[in-house]
N, C-alpha and C positions, 0 to 999 in steps of 0.2 A: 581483397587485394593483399597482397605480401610484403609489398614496399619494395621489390624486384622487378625492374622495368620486364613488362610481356616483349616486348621490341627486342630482334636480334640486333645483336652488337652489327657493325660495319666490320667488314672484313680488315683483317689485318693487313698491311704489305710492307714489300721486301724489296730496293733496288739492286738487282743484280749487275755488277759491271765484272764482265768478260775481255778480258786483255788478251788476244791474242798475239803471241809472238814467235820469232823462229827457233825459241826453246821450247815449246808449248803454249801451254793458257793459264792466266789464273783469275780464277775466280774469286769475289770479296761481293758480303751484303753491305748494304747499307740502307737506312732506317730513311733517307729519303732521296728523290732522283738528285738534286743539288749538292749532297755528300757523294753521289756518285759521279757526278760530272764532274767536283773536285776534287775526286782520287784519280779518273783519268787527266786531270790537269797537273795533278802531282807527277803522277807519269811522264807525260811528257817534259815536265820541267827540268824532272831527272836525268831525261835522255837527252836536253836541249841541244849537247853537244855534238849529237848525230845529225843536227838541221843547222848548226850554225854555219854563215857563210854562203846560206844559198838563196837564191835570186827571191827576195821579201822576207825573208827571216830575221826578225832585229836578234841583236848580238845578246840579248838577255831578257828571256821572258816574265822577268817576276812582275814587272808595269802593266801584265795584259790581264784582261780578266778571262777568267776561268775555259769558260767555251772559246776563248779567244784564242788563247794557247793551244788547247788542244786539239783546235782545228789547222791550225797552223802547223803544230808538230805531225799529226797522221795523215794531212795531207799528201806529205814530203816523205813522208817513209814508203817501204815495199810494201807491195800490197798483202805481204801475207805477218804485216802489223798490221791491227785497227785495235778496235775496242768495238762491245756493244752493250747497250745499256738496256736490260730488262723492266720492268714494274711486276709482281707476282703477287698473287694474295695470298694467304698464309691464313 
């Protein structure tokens, strides 16, 4: 024996969140799905101002949690905003 596990490691991974918008896309990793879910909540918090005022939108999403928000913001936007959120192994 070596003292070097014989067992392969677990695969690495990578969450990918894909922001499309009508500038483009960007792309950003992050080291897990919930850091990803929370840059597209950043997002949308950002943009909050493009949804305020319409029919169930409250005037300030910083009280909502994470998926909360950014269901709320991409739902109300065109459709050629969303996001999507990848898992990759690496």
């Amino acid at each position: 024996m070596t003292g070097i596990s014989e067992r392969p490691a677990p695969p690495a991974a990578v969450w990918v969140l894909e922001y499309v918008h009508k500038h483009g896309t960007e792309i950003t990793a992050h080291a897990t799905e919930a850091d990803a879910r929370a840059a597209a909540a950043e997002i949308a918090r950002a943009g909050w101002d493009n949804v305020t005022g319409l029919y169930g939108v409250p005037d300030d999403p910083d009280g909502l949690a994470d998926d909360e928000a950014a269901r709320i913001y991409f739902t109300r936007r065109p459709p050629n905003e969303f996001y999507i959120i990848h898992g990759l192994d690496v």
